[in-house]
C-alpha positions as CSV (number, residue, x, y, z in Angstrom):
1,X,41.9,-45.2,-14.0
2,X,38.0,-45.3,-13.2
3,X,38.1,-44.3,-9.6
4,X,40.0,-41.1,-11.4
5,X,37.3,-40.4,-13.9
6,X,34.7,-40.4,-10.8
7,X,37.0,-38.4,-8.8
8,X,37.2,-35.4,-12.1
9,X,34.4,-35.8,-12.9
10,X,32.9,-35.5,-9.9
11,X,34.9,-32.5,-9.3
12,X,33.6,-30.7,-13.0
13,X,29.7,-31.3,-11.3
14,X,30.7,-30.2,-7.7
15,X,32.7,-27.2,-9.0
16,X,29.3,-26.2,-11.3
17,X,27.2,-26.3,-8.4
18,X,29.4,-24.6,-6.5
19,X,30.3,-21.5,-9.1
20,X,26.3,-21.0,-9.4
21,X,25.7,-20.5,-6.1
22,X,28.9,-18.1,-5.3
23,X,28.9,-16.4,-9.6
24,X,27.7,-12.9,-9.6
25,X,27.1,-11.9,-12.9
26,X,27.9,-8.0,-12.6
27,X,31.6,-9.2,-10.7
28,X,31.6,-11.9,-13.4
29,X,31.7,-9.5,-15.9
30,X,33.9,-6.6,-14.2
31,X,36.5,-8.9,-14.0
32,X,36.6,-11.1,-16.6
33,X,34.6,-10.1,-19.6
34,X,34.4,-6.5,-18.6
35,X,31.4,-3.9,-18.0
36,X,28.6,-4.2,-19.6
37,X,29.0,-1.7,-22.1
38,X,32.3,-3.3,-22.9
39,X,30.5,-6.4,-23.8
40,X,28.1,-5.1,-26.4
41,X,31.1,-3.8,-28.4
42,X,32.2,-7.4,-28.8
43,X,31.0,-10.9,-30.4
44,X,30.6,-13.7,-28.0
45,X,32.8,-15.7,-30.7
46,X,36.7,-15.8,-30.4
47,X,39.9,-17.2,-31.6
48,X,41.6,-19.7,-29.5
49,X,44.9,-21.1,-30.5
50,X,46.9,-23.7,-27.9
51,X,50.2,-25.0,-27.8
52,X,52.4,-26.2,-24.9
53,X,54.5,-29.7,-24.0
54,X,53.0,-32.9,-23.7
55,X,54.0,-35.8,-21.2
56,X,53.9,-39.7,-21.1
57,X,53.1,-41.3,-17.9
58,X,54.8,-44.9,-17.6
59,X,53.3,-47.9,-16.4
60,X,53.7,-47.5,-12.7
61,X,55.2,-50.6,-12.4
62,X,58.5,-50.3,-13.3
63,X,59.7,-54.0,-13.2
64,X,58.3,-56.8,-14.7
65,X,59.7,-59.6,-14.8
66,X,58.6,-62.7,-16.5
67,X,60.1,-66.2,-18.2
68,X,61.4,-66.1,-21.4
69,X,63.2,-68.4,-24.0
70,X,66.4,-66.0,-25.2
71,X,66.2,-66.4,-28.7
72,X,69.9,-65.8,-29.1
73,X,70.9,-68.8,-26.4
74,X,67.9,-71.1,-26.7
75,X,67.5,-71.2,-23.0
76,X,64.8,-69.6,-20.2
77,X,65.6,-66.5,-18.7
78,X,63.8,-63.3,-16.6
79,X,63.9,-59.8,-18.2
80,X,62.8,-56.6,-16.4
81,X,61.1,-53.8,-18.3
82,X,61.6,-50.2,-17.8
83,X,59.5,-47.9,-19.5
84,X,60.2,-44.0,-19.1
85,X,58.1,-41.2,-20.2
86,X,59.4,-38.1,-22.3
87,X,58.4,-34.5,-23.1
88,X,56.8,-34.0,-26.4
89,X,54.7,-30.8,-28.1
90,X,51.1,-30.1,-29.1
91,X,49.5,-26.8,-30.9
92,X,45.5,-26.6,-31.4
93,X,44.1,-23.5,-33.3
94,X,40.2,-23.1,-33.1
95,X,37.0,-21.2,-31.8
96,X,35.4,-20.5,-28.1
97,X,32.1,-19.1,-27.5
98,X,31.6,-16.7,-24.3
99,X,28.1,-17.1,-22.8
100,X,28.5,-14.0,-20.8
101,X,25.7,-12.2,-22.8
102,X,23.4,-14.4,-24.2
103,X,21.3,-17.0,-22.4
104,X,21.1,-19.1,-25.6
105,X,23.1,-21.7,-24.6
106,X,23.6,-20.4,-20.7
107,X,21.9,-24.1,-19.4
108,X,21.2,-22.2,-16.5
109,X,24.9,-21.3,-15.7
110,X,26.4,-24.6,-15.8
111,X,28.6,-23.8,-18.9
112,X,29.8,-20.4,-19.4
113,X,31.4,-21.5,-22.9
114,X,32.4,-23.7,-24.8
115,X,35.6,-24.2,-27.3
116,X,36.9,-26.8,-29.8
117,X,40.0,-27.2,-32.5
118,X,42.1,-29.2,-34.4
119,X,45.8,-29.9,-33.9
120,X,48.9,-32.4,-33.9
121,X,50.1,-33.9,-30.1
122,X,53.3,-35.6,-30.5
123,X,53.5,-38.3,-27.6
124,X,57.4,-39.5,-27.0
125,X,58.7,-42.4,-24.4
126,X,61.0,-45.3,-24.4
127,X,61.3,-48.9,-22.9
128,X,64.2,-50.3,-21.7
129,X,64.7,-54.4,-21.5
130,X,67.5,-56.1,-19.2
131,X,67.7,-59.6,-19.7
132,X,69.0,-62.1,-17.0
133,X,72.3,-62.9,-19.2
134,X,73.3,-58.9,-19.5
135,X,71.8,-59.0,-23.1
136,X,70.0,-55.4,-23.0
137,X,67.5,-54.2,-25.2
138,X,65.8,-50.8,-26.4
139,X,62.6,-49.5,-28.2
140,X,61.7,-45.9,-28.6
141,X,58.4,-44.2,-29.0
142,X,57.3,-40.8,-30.8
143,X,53.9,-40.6,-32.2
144,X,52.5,-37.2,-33.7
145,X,48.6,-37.5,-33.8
146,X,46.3,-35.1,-35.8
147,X,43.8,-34.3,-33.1
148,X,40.1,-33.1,-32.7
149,X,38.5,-31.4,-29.9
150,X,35.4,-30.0,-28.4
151,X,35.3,-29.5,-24.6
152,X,32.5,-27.6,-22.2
153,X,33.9,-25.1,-19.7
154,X,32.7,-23.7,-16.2
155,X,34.2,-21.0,-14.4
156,X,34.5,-20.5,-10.8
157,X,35.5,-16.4,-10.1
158,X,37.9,-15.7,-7.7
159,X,36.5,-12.1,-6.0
160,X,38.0,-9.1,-6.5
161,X,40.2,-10.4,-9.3
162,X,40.8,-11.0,-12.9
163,X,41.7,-14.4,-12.4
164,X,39.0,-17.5,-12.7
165,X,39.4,-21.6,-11.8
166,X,38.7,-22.8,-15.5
167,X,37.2,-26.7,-15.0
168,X,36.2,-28.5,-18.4
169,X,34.9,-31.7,-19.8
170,X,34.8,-32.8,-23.2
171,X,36.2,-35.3,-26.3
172,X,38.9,-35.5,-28.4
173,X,39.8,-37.9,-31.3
174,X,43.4,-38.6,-31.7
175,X,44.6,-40.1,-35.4
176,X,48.2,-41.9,-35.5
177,X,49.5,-39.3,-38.6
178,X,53.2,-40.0,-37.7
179,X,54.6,-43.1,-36.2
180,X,58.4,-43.2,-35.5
181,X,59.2,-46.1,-33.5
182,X,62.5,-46.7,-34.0
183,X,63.6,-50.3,-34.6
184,X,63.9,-52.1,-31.2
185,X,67.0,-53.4,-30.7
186,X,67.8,-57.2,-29.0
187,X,64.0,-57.6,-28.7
188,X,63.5,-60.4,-26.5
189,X,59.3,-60.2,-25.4
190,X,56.5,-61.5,-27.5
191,X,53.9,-59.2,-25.7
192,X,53.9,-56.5,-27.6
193,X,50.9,-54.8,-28.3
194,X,50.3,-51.3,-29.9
195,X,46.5,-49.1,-29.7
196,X,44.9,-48.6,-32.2
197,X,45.4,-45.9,-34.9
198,X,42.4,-43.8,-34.2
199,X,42.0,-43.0,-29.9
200,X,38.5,-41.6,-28.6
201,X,38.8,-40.2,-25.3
202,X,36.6,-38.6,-22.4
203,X,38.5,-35.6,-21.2
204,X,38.9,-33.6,-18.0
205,X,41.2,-30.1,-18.2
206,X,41.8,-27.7,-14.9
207,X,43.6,-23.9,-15.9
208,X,44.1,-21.1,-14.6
209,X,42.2,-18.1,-16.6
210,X,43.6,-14.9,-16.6
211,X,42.3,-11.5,-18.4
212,X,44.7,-9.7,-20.1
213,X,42.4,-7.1,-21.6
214,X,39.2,-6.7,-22.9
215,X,38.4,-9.8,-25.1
216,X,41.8,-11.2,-24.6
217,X,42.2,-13.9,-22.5
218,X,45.1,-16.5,-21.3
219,X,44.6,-19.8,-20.1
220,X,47.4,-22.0,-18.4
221,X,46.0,-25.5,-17.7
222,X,46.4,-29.3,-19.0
223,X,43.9,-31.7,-19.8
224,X,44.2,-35.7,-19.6
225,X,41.4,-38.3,-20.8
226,X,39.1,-40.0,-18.2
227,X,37.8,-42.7,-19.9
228,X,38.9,-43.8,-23.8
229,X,35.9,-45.3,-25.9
230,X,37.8,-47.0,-28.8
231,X,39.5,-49.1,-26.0
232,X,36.8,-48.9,-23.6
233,X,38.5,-48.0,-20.2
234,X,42.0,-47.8,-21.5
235,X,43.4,-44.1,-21.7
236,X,46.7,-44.8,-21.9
237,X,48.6,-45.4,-25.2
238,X,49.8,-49.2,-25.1
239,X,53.3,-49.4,-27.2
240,X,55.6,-52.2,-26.7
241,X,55.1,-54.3,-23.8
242,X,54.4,-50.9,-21.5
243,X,51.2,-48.3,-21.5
244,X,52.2,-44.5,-21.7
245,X,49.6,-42.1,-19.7
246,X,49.2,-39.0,-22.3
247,X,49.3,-35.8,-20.4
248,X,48.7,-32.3,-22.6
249,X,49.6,-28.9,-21.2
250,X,48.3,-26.0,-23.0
251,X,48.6,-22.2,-22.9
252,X,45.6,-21.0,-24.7
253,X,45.3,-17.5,-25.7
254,X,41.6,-16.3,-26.5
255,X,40.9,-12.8,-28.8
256,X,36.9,-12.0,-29.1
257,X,36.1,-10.7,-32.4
258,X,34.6,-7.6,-32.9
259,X,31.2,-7.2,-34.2
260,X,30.5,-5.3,-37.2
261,X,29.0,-2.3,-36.6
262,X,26.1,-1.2,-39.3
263,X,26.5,1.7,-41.5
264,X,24.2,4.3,-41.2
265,X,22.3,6.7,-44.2
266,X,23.2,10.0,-43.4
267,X,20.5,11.2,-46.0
268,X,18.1,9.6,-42.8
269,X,19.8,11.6,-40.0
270,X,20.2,15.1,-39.1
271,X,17.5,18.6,-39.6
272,X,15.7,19.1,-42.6
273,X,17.5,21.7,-43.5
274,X,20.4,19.3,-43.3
275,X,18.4,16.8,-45.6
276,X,17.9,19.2,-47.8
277,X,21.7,20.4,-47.8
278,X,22.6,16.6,-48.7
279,X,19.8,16.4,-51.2
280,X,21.2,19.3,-53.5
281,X,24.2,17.8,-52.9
282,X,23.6,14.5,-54.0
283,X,21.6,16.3,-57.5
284,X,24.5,18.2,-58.1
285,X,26.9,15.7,-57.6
């Protein structure tokens, strides 16, 4: 799991580099945030809501086994475990803010915005125990987390298109809200070991961003952590006597929100025969 933090994160900084030396701002804007003029019409602030499946990567070793006294016929035995991922669901509702025209917070190009939320993951996966005897036992795993996050984008522009590579880096903080672990049945290990309640987590997320119209944007992509900071340098979810790699897939929608548009005085605008018109007017009124 380290040399894959290098290897994203090294690929968030290369990526960076490499959109500031190809980006052109006037294309940039074309195709993804539209024309100038187009821009002024709308806040750099939008709604972002997320939602999509989520995955659980088993320990890649699929057999383990090990000695062990079977509590059932008081003698030593081997067991294999077989841990198996399963498709789960995640929703996220929150903000983004576009850099596109303001240099506030440009950092000279390096993030062209940034977005966070709150949500609920639910992580689901099983492990399967077969002992040497043909005693077989079974523990399942579905967790719903209330998450937090706050990520930092950069976009690379593919040319002539409304399309753009979306790489990001950020945090999240995971909270165990629901934990159904079913009971597990002829349990036959004493290694069980479950992470703890709360998860911190260095995150990298790759999409796909695609304009639909002006200020609307969708974003197809997935995001897995890099490096976990509660349990320093363990990013899976240990559960049982197996780890479960967390995988989130997302389709985010973005909507920019308007700006507000300041009301004028007509009293202030027009002739002065027209001021004198509204004037009356307003005497007589």
């Amino acid at each position: 799991m380290k040399k894959l933090s290098l290897i994203l994160s090294s690929i968030f900084i290369i990526s960076s580099i490499f959109a500031q030396k190809t980006f052109d701002p006037r294309k940039g804007k074309k195709y993804f945030g539209g024309s100038n003029n187009e821009v002024k019409k709308l806040s750099n602030i939008g709604l972002q809501i997320s939602l999509g499946p989520t995955f659980t990567l088993a320990s890649l070793n699929k057999m383990e086994k090990s000695a062990s006294k079977d509590v059932n016929l008081g003698h030593l035995g081997t067991y294999d475990i077989k841990p198996s991922g399963k498709i789960g669901a995640n929703i996220e509702i929150g903000l983004a803010h576009y850099n596109m025209h303001s240099k506030k917070f440009s950092f000279g190009r390096i993030i062209d915005y940034f977005d966070y939320g709150v949500g609920f993951k639910y992580f689901r996966g099983t492990e399967k125990i077969d002992f040497s005897n043909g005693v077989n036992g079974e523990g399942k795993l579905a967790n719903g987390y209330l998450n937090g996050r706050f990520s930092v984008h950069k976009l690379i522009y593919i040319k002539n298109s409304p399309l753009n590579i979306d790489n990001g880096l950020g945090i999240n903080g995971d909270y165990l809200l629901l934990k159904k672990s079913e009971a597990y049945t002829n349990n036959i290990t004493s290694t069980q070991k479950y992470s703890n309640p709360f998860i911190l987590n260095l995150h990298y997320s790759l999409g796909i961003g695609i304009r639909l119209k002006r200020g609307s944007y969708l974003i197809p992509g997935v995001y897995v952590p890099i490096l976990a900071f509660q349990e320093f340098g363990k990013e899976s979810i240990q559960w049982f006597s197996s780890r479960y790699y967390p995988i989130t897939c997302q389709v985010k929608l973005i909507k920019l929100l308007g700006k507000k548009s300041k009301k004028t005085d007509c009293s202030t605008n027009g002739s002065e025969e027209d001021k004198k018109k509204n004037k009356e007017f307003m005497q007589n009124k």
